[in-house]
PQR file with spaces between the fields and no chain letter, atoms N, CA, C, O and H, PARSE charges and radii, in Angstrom:
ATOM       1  N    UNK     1       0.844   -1.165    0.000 -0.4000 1.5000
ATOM       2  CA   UNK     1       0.000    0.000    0.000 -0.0000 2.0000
ATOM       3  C    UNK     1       0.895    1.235    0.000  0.5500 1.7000
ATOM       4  O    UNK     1       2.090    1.297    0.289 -0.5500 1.4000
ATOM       5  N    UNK     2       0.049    2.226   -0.393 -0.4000 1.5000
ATOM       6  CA   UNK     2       1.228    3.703   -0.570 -0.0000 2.0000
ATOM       7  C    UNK     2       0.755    4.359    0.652  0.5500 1.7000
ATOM       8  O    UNK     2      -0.398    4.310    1.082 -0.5500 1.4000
ATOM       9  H    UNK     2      -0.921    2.176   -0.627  0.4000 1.0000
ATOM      10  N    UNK     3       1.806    5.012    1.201 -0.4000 1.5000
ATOM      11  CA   UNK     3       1.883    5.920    2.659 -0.0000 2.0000
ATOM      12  C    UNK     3       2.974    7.442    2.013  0.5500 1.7000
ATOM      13  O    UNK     3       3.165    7.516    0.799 -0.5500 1.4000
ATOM      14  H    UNK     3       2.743    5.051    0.851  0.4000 1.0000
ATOM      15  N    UNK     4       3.326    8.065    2.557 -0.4000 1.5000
ATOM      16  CA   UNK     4       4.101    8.949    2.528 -0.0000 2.0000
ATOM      17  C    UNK     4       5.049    8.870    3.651  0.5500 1.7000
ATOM      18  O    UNK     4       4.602    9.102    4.774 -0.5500 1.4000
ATOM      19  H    UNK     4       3.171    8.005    3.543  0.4000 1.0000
ATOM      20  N    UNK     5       6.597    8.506    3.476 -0.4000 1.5000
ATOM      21  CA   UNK     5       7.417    8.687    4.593 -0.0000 2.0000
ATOM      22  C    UNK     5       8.569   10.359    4.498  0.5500 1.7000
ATOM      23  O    UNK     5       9.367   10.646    3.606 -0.5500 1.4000
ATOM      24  H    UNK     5       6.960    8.318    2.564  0.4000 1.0000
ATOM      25  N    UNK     6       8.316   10.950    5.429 -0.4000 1.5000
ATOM      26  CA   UNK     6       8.904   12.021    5.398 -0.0000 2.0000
ATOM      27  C    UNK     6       9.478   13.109    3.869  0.5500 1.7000
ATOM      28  O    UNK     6      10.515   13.537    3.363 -0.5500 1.4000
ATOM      29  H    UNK     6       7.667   10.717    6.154  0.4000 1.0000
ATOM      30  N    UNK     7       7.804   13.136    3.638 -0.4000 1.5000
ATOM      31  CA   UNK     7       7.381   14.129    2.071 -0.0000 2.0000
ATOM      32  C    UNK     7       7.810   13.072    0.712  0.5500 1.7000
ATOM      33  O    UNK     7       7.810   13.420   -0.468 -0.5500 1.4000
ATOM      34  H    UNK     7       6.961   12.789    4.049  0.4000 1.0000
ATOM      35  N    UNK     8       8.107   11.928    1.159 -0.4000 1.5000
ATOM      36  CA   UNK     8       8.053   10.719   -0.183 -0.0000 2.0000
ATOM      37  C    UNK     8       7.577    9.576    0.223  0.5500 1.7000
ATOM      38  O    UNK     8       7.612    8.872    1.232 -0.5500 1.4000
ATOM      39  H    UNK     8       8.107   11.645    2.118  0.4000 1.0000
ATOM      40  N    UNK     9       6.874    9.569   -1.389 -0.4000 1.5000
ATOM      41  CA   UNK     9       5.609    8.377   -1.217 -0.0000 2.0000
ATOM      42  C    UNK     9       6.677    6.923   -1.175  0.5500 1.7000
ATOM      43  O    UNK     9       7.824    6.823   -1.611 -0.5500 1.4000
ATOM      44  H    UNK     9       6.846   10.141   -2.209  0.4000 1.0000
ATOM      45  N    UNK    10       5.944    6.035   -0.585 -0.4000 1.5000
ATOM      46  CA   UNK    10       6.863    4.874   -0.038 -0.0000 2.0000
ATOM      47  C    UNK    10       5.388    3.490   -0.182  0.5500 1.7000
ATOM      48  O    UNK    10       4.209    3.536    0.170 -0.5500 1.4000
ATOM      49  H    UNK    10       5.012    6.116   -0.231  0.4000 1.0000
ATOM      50  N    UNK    11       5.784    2.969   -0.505 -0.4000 1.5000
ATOM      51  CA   UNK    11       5.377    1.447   -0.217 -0.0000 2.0000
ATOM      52  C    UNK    11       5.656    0.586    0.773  0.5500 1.7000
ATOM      53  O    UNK    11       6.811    0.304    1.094 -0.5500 1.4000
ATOM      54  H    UNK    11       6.741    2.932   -0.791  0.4000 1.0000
ATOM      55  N    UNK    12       4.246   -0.065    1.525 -0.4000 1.5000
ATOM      56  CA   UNK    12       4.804   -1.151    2.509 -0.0000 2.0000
ATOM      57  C    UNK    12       3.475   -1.941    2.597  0.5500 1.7000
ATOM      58  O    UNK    12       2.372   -1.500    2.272 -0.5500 1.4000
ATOM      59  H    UNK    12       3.308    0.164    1.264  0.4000 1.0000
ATOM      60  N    UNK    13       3.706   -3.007    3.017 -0.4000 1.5000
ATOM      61  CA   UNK    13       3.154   -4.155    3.188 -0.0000 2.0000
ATOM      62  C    UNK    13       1.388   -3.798    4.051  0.5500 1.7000
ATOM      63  O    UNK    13       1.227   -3.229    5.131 -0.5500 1.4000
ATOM      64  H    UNK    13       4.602   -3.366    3.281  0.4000 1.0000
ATOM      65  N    UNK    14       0.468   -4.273    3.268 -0.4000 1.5000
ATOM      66  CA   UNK    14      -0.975   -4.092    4.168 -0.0000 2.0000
ATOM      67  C    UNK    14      -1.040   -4.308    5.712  0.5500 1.7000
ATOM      68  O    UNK    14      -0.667   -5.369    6.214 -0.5500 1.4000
ATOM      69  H    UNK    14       0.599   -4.735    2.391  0.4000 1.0000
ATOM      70  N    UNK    15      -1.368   -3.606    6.210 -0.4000 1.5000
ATOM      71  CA   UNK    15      -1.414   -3.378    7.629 -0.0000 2.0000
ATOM      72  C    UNK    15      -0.418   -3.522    8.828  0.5500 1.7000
ATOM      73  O    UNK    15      -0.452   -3.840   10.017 -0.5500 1.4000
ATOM      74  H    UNK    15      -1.670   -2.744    5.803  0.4000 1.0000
ATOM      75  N    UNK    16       0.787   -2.986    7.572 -0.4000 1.5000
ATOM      76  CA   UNK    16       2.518   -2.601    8.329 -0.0000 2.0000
ATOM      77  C    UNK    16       1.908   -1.966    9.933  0.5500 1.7000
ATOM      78  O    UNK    16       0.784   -1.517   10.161 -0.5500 1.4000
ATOM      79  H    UNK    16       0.815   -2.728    6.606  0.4000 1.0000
ATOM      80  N    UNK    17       3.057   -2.113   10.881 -0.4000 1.5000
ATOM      81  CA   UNK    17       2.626   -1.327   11.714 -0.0000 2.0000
ATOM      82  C    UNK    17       4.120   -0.279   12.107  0.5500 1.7000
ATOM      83  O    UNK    17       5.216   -0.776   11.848 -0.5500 1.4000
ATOM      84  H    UNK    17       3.970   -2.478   10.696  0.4000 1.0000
ATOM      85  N    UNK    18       4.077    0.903   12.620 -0.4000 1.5000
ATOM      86  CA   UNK    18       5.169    1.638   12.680 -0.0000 2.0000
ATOM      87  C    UNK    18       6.330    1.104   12.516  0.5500 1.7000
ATOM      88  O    UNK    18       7.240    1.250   11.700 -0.5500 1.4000
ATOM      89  H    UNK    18       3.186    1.307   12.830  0.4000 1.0000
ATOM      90  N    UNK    19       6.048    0.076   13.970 -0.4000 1.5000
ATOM      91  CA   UNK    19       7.355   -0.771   14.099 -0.0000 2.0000
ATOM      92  C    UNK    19       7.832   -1.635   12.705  0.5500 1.7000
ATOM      93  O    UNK    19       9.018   -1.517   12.400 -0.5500 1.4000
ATOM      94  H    UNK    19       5.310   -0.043   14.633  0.4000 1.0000
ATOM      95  N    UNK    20       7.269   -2.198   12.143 -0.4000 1.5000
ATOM      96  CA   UNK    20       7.688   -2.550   10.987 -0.0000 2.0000
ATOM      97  C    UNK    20       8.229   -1.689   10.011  0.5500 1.7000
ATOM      98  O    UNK    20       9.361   -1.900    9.577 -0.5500 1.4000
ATOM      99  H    UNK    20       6.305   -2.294   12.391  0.4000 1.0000
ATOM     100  N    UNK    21       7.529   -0.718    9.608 -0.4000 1.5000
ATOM     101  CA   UNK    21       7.982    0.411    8.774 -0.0000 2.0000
ATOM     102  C    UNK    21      10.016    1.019    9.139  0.5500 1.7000
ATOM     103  O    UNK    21      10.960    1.382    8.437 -0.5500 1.4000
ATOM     104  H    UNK    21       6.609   -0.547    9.960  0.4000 1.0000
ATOM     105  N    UNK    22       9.748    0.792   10.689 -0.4000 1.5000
ATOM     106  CA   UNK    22      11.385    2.020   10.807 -0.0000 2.0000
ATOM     107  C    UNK    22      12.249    0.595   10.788  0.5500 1.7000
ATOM     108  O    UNK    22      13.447    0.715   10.532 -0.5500 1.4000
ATOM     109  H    UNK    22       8.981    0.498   11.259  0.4000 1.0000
ATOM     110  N    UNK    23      11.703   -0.829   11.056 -0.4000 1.5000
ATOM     111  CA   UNK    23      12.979   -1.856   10.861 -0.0000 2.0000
ATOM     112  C    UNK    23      12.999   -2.129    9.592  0.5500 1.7000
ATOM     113  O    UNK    23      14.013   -2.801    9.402 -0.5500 1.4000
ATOM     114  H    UNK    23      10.729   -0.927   11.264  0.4000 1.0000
ATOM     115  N    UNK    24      12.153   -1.898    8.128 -0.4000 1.5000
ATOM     116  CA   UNK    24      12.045   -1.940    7.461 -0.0000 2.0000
ATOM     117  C    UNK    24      13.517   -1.145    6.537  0.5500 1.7000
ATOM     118  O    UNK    24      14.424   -1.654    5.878 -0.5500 1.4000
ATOM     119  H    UNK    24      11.329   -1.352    8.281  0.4000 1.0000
ATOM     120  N    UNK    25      13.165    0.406    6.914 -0.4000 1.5000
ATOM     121  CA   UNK    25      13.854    1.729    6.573 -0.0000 2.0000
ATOM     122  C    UNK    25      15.067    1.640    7.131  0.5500 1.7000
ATOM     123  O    UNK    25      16.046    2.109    6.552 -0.5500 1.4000
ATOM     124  H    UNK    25      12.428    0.820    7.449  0.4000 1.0000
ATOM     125  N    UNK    26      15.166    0.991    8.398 -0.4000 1.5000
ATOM     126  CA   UNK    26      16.708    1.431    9.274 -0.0000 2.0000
ATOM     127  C    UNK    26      17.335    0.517   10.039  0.5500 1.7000
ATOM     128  O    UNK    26      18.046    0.738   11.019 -0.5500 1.4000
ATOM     129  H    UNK    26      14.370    0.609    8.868  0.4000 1.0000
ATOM     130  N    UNK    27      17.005   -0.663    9.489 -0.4000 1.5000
ATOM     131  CA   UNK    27      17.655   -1.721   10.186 -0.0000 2.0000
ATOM     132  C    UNK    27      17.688   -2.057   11.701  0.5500 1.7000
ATOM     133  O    UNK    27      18.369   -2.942   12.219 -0.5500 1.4000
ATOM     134  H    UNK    27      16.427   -0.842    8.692  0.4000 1.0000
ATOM     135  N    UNK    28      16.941   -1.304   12.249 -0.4000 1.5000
ATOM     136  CA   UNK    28      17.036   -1.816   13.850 -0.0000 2.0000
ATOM     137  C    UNK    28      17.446   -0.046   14.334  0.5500 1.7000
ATOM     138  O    UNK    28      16.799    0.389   15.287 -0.5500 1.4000
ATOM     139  H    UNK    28      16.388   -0.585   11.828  0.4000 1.0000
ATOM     140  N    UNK    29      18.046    0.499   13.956 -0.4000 1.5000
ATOM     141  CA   UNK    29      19.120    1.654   13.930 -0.0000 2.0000
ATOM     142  C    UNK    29      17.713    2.862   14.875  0.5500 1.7000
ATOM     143  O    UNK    29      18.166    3.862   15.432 -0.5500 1.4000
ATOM     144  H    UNK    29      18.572    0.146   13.182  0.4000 1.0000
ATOM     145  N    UNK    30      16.578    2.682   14.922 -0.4000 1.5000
ATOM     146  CA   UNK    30      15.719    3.737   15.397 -0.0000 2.0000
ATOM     147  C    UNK    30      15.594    3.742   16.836  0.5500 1.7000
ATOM     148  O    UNK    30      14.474    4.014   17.271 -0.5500 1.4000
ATOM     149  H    UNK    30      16.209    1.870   14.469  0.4000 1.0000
ATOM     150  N    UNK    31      16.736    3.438   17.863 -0.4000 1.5000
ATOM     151  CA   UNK    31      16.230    4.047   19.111 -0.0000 2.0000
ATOM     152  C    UNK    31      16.373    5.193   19.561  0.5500 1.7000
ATOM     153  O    UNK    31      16.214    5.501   20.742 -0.5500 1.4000
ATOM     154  H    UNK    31      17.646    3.217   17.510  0.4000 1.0000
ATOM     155  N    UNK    32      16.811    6.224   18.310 -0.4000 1.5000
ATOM     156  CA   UNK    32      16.673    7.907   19.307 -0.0000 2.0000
ATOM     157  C    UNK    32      16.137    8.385   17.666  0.5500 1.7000
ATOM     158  O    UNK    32      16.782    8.933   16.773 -0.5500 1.4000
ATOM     159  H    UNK    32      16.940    5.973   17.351  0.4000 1.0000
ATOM     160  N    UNK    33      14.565    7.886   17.704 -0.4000 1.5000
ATOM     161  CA   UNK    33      13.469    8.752   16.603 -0.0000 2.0000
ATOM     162  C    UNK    33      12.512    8.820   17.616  0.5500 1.7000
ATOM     163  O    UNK    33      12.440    8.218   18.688 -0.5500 1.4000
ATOM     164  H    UNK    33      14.041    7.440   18.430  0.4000 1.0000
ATOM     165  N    UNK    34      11.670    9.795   17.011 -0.4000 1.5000
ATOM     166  CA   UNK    34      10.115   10.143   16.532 -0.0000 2.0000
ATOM     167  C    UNK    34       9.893   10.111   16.120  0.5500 1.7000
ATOM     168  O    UNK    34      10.360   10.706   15.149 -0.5500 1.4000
ATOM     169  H    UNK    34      11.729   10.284   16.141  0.4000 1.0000
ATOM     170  N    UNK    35       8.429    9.164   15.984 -0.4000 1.5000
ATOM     171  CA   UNK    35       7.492    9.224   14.883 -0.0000 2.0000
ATOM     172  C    UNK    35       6.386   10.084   15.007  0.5500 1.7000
ATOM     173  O    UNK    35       5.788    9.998   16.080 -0.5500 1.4000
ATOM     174  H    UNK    35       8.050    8.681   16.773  0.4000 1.0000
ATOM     175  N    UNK    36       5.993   10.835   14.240 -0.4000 1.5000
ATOM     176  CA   UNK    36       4.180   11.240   14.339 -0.0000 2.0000
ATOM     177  C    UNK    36       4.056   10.358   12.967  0.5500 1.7000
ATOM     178  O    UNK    36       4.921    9.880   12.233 -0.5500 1.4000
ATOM     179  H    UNK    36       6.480   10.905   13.369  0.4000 1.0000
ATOM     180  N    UNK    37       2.297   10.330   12.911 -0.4000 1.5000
ATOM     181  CA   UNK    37       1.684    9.768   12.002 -0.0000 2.0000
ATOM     182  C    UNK    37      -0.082   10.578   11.768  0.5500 1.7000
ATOM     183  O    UNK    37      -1.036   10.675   12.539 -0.5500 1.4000
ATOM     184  H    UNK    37       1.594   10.718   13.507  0.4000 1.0000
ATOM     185  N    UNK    38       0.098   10.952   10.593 -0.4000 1.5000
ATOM     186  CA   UNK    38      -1.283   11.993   10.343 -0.0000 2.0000
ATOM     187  C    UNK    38      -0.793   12.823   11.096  0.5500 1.7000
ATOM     188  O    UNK    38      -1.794   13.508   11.309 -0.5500 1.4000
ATOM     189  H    UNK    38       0.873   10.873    9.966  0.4000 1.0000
ATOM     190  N    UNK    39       0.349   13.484   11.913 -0.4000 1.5000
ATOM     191  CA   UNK    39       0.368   14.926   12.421 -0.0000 2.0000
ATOM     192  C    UNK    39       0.509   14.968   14.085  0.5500 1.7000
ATOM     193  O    UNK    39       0.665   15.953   14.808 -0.5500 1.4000
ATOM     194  H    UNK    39       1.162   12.928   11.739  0.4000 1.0000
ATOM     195  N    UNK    40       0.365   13.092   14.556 -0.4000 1.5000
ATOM     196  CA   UNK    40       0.368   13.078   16.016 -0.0000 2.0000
ATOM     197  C    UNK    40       1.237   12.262   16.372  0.5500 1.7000
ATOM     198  O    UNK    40       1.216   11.071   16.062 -0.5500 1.4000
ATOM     199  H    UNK    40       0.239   12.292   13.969  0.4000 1.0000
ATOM     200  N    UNK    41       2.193   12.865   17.139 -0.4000 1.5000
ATOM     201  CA   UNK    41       3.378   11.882   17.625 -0.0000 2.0000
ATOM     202  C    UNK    41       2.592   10.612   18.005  0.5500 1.7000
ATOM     203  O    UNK    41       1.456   10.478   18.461 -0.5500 1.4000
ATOM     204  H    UNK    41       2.210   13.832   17.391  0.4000 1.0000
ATOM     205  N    UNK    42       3.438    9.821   17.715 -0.4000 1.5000
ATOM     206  CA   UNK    42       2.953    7.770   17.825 -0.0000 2.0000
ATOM     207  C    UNK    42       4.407    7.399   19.115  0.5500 1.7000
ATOM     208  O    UNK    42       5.548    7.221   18.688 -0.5500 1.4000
ATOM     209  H    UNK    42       4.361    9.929   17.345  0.4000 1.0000
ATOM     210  N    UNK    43       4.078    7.336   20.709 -0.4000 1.5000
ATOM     211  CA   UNK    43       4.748    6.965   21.503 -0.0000 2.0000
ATOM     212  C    UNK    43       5.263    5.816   21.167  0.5500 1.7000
ATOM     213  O    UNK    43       4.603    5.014   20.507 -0.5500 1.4000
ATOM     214  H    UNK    43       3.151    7.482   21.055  0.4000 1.0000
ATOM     215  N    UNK    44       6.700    5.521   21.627 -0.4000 1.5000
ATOM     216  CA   UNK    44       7.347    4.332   21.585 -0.0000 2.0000
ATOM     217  C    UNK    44       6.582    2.672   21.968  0.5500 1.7000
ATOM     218  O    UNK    44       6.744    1.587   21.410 -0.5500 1.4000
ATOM     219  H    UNK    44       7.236    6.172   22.163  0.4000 1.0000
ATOM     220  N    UNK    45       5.722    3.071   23.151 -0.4000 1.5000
ATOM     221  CA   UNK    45       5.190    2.280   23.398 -0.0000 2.0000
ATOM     222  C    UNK    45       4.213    1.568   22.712  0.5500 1.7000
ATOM     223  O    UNK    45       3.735    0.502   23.100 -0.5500 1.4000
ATOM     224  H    UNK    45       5.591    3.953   23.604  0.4000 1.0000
ATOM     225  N    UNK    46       3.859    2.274   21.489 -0.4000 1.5000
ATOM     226  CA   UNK    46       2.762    1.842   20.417 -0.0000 2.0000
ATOM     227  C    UNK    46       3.196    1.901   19.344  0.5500 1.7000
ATOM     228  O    UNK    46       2.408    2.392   18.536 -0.5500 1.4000
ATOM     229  H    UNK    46       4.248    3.139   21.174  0.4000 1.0000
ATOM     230  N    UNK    47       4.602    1.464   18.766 -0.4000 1.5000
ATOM     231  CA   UNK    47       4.772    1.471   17.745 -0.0000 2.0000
ATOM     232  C    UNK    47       4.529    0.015   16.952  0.5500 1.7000
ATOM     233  O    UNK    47       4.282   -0.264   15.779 -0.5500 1.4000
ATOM     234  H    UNK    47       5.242    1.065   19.422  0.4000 1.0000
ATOM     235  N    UNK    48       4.694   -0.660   17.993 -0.4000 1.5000
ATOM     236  CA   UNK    48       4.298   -2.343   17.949 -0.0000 2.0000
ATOM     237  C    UNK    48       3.051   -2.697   17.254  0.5500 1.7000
ATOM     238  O    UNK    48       2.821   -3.583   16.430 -0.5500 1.4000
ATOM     239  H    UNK    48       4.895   -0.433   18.946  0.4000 1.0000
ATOM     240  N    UNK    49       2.094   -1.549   17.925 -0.4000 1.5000
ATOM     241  CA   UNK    49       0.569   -1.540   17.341 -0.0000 2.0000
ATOM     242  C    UNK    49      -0.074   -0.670   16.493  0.5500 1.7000
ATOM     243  O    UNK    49      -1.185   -0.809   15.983 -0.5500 1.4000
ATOM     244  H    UNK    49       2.281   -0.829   18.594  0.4000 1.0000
ATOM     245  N    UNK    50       0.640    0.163   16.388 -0.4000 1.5000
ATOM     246  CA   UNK    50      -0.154    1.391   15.306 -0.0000 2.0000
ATOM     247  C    UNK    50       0.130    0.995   14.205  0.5500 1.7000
ATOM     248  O    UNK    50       1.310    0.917   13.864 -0.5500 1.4000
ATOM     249  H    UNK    50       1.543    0.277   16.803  0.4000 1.0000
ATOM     250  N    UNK    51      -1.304    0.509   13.048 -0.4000 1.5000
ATOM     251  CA   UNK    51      -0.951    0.307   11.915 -0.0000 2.0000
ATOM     252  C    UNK    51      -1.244    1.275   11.012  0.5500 1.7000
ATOM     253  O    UNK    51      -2.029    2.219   11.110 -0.5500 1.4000
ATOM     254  H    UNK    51      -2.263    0.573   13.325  0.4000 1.0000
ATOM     255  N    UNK    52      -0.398    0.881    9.953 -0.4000 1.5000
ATOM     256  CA   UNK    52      -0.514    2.033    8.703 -0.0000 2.0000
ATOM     257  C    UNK    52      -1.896    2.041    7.678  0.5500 1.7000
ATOM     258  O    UNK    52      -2.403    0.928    7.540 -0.5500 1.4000
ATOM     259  H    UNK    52       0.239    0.115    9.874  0.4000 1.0000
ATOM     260  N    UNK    53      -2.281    2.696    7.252 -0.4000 1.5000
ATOM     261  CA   UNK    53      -3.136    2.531    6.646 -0.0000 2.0000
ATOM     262  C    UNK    53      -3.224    3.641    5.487  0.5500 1.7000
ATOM     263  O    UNK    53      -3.131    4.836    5.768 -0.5500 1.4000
ATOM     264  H    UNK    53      -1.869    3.601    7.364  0.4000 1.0000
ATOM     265  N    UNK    54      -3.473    3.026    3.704 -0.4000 1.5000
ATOM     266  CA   UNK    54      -2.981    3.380    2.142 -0.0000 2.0000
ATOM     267  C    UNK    54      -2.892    5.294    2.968  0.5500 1.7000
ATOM     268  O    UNK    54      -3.485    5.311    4.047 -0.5500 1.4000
ATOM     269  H    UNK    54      -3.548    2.055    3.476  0.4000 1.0000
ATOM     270  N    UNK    55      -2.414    6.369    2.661 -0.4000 1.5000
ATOM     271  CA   UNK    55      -3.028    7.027    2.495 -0.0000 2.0000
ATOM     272  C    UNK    55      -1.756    7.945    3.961  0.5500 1.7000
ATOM     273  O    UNK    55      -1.606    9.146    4.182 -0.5500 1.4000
ATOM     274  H    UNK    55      -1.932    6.355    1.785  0.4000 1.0000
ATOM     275  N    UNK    56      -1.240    6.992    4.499 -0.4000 1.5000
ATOM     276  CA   UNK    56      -1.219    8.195    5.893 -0.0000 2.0000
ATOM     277  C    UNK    56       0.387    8.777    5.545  0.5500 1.7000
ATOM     278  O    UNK    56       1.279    8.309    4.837 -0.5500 1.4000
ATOM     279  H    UNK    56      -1.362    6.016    4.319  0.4000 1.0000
ATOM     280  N    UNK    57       0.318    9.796    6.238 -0.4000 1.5000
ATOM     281  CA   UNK    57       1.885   10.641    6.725 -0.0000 2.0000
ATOM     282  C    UNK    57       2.573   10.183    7.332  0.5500 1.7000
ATOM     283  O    UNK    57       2.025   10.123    8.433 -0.5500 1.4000
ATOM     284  H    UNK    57      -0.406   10.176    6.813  0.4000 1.0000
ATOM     285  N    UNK    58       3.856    9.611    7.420 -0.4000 1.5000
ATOM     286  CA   UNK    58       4.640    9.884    8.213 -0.0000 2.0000
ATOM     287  C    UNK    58       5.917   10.575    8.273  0.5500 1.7000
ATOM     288  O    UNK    58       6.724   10.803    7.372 -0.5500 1.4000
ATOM     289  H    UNK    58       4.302    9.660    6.526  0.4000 1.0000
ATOM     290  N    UNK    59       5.944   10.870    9.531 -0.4000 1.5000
ATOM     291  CA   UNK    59       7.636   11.615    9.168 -0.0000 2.0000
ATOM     292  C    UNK    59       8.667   10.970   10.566  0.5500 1.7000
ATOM     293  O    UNK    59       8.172   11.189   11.671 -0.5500 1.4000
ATOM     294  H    UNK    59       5.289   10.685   10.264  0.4000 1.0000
ATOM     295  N    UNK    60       9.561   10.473   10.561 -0.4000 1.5000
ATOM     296  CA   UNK    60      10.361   10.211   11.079 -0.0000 2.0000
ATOM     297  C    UNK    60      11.687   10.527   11.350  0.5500 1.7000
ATOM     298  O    UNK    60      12.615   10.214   10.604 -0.5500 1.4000
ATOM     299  H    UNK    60       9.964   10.296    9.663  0.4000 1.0000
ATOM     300  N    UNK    61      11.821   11.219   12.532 -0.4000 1.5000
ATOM     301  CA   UNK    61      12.936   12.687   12.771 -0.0000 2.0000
ATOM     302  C    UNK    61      13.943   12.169   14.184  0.5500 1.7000
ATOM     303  O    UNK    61      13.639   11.727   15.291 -0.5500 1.4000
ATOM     304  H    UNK    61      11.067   11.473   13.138  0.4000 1.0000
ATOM     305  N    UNK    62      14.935   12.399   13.679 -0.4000 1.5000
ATOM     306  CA   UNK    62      16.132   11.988   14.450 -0.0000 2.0000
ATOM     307  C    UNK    62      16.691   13.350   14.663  0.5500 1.7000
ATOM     308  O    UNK    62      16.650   14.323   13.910 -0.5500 1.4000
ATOM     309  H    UNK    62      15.182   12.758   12.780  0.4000 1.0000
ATOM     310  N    UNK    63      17.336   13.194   16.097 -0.4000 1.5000
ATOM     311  CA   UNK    63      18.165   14.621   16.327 -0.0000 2.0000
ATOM     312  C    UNK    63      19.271   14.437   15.974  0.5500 1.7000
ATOM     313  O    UNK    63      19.818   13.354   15.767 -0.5500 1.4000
ATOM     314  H    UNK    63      17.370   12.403   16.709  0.4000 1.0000
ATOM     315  N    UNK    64      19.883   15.957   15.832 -0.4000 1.5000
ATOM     316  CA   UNK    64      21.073   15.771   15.211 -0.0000 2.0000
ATOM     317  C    UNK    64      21.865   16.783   16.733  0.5500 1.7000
ATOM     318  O    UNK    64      21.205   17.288   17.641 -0.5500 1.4000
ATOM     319  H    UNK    64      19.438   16.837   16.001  0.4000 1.0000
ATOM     320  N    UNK    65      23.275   16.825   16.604 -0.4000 1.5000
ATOM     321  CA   UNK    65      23.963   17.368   17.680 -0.0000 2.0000
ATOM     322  C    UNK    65      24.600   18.653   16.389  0.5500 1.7000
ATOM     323  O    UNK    65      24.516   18.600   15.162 -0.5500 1.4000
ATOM     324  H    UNK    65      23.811   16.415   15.867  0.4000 1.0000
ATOM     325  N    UNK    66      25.212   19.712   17.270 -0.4000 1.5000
ATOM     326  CA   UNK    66      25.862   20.734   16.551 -0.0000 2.0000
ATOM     327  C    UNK    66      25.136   22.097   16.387  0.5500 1.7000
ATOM     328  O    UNK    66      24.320   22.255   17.295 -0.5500 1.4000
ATOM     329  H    UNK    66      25.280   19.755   18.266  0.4000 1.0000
ATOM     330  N    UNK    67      25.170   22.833   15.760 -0.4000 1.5000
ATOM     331  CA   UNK    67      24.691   24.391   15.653 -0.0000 2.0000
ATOM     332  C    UNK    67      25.064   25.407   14.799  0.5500 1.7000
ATOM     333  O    UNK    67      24.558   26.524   14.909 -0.5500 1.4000
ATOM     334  H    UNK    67      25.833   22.704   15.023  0.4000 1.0000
């Protein structure tokens, strides 16, 4: 199904759920992100369960150090 990951459209599997999506994208590599999805941060604790569905936003934002 098509989603949008951070302003590009992306493909993933019917009823991906977050967590699938960032091991998908980053190999394991996502323990210092945020996700929102449709515009509302998605807590760590629910990334296990929030599924995607054709159509949604996400953006997935890592900090960076420096200035």
């Amino acid at each position: 199904m098509q989603v949008t990951v951070n302003g590009a459209p992306a493909e993933v599997q019917e009823a991906a759920t977050v967590a699938a999506l960032l091991a998908a994208r980053g190999g394991g590599e996502h323990r210092r992100v945020a996700v929102a999805l449709n515009g509302e941060v998605v807590p760590r604790s629910r990334w296990e369960t929030t599924r995607l569905a054709p159509g949604d936003s996400i953006e997935v934002l890592a900090p960076t150090a420096g200035g």
